[in-house]
C-alpha positions as CSV (number, residue, x, y, z in Angstrom):
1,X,147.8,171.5,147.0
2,X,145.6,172.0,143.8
3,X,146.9,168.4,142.2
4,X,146.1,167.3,146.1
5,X,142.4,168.4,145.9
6,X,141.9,168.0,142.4
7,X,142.9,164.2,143.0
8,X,140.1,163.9,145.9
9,X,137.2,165.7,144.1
10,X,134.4,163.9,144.4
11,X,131.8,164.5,141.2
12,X,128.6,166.9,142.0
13,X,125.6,164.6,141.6
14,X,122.5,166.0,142.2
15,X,118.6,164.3,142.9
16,X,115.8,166.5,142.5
17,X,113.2,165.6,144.9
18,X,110.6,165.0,142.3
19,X,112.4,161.9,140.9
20,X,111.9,160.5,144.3
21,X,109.1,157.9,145.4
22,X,107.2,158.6,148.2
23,X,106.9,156.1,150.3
24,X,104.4,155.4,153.4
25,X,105.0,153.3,156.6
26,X,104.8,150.2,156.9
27,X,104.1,148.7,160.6
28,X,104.8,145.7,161.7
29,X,103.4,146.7,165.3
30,X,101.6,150.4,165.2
31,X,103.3,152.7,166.1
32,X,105.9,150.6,167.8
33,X,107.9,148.6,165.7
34,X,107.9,149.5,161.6
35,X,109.2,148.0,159.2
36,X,112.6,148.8,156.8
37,X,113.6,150.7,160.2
38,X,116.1,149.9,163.4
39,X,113.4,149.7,167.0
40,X,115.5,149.8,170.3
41,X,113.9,147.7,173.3
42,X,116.1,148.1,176.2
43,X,116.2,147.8,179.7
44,X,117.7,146.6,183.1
45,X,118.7,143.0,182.8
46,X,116.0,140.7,184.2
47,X,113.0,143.5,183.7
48,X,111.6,141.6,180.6
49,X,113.0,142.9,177.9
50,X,113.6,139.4,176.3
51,X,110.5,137.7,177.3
52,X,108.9,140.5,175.5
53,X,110.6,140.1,172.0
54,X,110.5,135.8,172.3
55,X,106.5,136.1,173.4
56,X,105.9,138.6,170.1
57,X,108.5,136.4,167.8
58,X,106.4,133.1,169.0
59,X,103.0,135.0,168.0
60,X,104.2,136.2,164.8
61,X,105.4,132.6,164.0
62,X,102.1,131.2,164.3
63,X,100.3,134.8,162.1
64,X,99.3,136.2,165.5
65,X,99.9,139.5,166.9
66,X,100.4,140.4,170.7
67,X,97.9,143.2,170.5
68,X,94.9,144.0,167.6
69,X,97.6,146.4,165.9
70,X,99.6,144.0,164.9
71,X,97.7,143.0,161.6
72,X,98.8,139.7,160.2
73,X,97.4,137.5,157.2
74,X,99.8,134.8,157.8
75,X,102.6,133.6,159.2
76,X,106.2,135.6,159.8
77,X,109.5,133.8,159.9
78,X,112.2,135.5,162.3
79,X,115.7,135.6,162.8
80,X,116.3,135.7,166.7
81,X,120.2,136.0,167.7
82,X,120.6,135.6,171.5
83,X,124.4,135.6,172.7
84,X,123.0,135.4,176.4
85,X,121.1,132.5,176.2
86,X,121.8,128.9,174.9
87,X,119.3,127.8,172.0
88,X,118.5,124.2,173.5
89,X,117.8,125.7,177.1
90,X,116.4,128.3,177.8
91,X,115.4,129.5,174.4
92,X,113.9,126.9,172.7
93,X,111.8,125.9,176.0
94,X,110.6,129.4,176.6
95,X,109.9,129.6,172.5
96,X,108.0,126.2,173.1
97,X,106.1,127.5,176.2
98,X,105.1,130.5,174.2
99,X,103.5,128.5,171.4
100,X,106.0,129.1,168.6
101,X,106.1,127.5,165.5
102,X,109.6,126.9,165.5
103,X,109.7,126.3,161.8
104,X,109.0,129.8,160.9
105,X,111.7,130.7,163.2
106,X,115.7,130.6,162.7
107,X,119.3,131.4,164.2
108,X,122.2,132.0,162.2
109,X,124.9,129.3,163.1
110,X,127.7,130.9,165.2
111,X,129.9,127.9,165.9
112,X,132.4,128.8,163.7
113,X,132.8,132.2,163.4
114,X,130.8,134.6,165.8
115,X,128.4,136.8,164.4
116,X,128.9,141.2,164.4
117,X,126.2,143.9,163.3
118,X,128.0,144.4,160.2
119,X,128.5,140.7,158.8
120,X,127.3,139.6,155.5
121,X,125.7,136.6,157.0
122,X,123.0,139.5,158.2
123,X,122.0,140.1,154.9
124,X,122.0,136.8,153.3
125,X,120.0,135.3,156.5
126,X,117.3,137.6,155.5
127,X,117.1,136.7,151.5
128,X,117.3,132.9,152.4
129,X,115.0,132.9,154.4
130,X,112.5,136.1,153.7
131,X,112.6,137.4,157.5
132,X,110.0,140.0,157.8
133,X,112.2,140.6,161.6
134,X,115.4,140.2,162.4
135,X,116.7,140.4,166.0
136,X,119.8,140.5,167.9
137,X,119.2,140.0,172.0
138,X,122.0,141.8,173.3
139,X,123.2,143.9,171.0
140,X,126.4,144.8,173.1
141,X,127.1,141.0,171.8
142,X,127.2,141.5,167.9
143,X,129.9,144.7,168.0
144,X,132.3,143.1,166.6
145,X,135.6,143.0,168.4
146,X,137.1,145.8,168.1
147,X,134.3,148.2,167.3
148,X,134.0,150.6,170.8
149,X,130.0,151.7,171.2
150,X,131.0,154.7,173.2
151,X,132.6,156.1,169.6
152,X,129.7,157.9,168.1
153,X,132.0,157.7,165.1
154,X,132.3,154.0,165.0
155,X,128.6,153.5,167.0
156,X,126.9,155.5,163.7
157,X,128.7,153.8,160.9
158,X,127.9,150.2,162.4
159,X,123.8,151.7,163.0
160,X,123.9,152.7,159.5
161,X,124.8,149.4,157.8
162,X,122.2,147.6,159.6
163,X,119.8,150.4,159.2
164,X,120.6,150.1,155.4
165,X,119.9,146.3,155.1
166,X,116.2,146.8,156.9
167,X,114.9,149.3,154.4
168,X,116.4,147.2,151.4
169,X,114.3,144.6,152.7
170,X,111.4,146.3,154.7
171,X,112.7,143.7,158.1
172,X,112.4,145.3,160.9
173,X,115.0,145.1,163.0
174,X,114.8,145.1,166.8
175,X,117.9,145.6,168.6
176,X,117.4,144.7,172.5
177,X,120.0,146.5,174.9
178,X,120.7,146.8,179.0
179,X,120.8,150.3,179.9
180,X,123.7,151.5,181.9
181,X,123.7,152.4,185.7
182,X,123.7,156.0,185.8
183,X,120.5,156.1,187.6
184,X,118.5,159.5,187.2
185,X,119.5,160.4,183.9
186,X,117.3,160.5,181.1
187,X,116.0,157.1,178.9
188,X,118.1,158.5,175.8
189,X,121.0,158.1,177.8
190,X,120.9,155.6,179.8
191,X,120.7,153.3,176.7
192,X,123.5,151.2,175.1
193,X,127.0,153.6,175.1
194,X,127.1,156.4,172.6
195,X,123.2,158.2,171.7
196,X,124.1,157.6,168.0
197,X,122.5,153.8,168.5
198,X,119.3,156.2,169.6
199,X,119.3,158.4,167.0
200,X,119.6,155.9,164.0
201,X,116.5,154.0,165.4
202,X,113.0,155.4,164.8
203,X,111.3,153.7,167.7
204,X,112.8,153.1,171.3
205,X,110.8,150.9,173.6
206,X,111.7,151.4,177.4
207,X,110.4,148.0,179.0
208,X,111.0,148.0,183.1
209,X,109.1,147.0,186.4
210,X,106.2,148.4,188.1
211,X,106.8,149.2,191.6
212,X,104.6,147.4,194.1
213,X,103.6,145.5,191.4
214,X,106.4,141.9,191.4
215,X,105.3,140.2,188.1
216,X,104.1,143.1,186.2
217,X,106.7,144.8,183.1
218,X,105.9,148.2,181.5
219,X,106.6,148.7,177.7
220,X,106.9,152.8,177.7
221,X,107.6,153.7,174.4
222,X,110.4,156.8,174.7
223,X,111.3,158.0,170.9
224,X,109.1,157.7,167.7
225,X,109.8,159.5,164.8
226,X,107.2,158.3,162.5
227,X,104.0,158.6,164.4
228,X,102.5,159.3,167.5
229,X,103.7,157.8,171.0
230,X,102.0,154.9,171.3
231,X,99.9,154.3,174.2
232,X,102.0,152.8,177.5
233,X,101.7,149.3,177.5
234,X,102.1,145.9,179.9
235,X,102.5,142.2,180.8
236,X,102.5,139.4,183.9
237,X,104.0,137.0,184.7
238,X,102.6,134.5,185.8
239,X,103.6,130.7,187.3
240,X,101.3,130.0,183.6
241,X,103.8,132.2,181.7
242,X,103.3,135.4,180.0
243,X,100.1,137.6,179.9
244,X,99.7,140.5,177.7
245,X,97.8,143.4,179.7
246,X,97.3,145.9,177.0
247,X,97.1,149.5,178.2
248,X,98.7,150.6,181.2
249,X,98.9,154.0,183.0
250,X,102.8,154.9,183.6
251,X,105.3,156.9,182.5
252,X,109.0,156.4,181.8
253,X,110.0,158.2,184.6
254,X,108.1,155.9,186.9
255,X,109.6,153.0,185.3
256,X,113.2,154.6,185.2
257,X,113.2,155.7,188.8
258,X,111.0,152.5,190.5
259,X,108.3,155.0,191.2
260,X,104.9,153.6,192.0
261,X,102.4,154.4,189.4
262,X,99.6,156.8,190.3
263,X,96.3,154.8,190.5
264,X,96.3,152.2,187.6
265,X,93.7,155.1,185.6
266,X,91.9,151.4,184.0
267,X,90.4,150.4,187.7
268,X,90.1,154.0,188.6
269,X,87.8,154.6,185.7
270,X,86.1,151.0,186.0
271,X,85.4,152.5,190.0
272,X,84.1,155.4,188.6
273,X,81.8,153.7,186.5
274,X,80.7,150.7,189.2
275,X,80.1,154.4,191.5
276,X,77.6,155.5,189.3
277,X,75.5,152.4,188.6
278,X,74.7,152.9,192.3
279,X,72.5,156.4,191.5
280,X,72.2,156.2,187.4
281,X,70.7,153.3,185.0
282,X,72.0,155.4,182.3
283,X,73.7,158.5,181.8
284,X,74.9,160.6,178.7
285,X,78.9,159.8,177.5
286,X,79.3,163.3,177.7
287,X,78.4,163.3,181.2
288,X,80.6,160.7,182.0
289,X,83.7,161.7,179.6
290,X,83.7,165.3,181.8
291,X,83.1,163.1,184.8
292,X,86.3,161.3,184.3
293,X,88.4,164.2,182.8
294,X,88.2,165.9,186.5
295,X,90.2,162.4,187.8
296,X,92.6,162.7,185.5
297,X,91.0,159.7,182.9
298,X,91.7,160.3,179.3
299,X,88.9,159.5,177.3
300,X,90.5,156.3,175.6
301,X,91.3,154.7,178.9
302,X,87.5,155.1,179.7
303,X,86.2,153.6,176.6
304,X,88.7,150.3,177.4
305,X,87.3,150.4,181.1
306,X,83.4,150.3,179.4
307,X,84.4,147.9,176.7
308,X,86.0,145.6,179.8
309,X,82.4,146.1,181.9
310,X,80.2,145.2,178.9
311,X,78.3,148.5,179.2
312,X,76.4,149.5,176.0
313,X,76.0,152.9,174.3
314,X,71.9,153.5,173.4
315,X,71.0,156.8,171.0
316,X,68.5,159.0,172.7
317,X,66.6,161.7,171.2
318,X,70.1,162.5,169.2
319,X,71.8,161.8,172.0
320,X,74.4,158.7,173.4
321,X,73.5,157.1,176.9
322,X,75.5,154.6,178.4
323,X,73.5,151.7,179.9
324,X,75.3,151.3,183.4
325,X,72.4,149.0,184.6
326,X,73.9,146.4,182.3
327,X,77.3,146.9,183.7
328,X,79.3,143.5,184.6
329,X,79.2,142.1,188.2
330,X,82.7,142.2,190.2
């Protein structure tokens, strides 16, 4: 037994933590997608999940963002795996209709040999071609065949690799997954087999339908472990495509269980201001911020609804009035 153990010993190596770097953040989409980490964006098939990642993979393309926190100062190439779809229809059409530059954008060949989470070709896409995101659209696709995702053995080892290669390179990797049926149970969960594939990510995206509401999708943003939630977010579409919405008042719960959204809080504090244009020219923020703290409105959300009205802030004897005479007609 001692020749046994002696055999396996594995020598003591030790790091003190003052030999290590510190390193910050960085985001590719604050606080939703970093880089060097693994982001989750899953759903019920046909909620949006995919229009969501081709409509962000044709802005980066171009050196656009979807929303003001994606900072760009040129132009991203991607590597965008879809097992679902076929590259000459729908993807490239729906790529095209986004505005892509298809140039900056590329699919490892899988004619030959299909692709898995853990092939080589993973990492040598991403040296060849300097992919600041890689993503694989369904993940259940890119297993591998034997490889069981209900295993959280087999589920973490797999999660691990691929988390490895995105910090060796600082790509962020989205992985986009169907959640299961098992209706009522909680996001984590209901995700793609074993919860390992949740823990290993540091940012799940929960993207779903709006009741009551046909072409809108909610992005809810359901695990973070490098910063604060980001804000609930949302898109149309339209017969002209895909609109980006911004902010959007619902919770994953609503999303999860097709419950209808309280009052959108963006037209109930755009009401609140047209109301009092009808008695005030101008009134004190801090008036107003207390006003719309008793309905519920945080504080953010009312800024956007001023920002949207065109109301100005004036300085007053030390203190800041909001011009509502000014305010936008309907």
């Amino acid at each position: 037994m001692e020749d046994f153990m002696e055999g396996t010993r594995t020598e003591l190596q030790m790091i003190k933590m003052s030999e290590i770097q510190s390193q910050e953040v960085a985001w590719l989409w604050y606080p939703f997608i970093p880089y060097g980490k693994l982001t989750i964006v899953q759903g019920n098939p046909g909620d949006g999940k995919t229009t969501l990642v081709l409509n962000i993979a044709a802005k980066l393309s171009k050196g656009e963002g979807i929303d003001s926190e994606m900072k760009l100062t040129e132009p991203l190439t991607v590597i965008y795996q879809s097992a679902e779809d076929g590259l000459a229809d729908p993807v490239k059409p729906r790529l095209e209709a986004a505005g892509a530059n298809c140039e900056n954008i590329s699919v490892i060949d899988e004619s030959i040999k299909s692709l898995s989470m853990i092939d080589e070709r993973l990492e040598e896409a991403v040296i060849r071609t300097k992919a600041k995101l890689l993503i694989l659209d369904p993940i259940q696709a890119y297993l591998g065949g034997g490889m069981d995702m209900n295993r959280a053995n087999e589920a973490r080892d797999m999660t691990k690799k691929l988390a490895a290669l995105a910090e060796k390179y600082q790509c962020a990797i989205v992985l986009v997954g169907h959640m299961n049926k098992a209706a009522g149970n909680k996001a984590a969960y209901r995700g793609m087999g074993s919860i390992d594939f949740f823990a290993v990510a540091r940012s799940v995206l929960l993207v779903g339908r709006v009741e009551g509401e046909a072409n809108i999708r909610a992005i809810v943003q359901i695990k973070n472990n490098l910063a604060a939630f980001g804000h609930p977010k949302a898109f149309e579409l339209s017969e002209d495509g895909f609109y980006w919405l911004g902010d959007y008042e619902i919770t994953a719960d609503e999303v999860l269980g097709g419950i209808a959204p309280k009052a959108n809080k963006l037209e109930q504090a755009k009401r609140l201001l047209r109301e009092l244009t009808e008695t005030n020219n101008a009134m004190q923020s801090n008036e107003i911020f207390n006003l719309a703290e008793e309905q519920g409105i945080s504080r953010r959300t009312l800024e956007n609804a001023k920002k949207e009205l065109g109301i100005r802030a004036k300085r007053i004897n030390n203190s800041w009035y909001w011009e509502l005479d000014k305010i936008k007609p309907e």
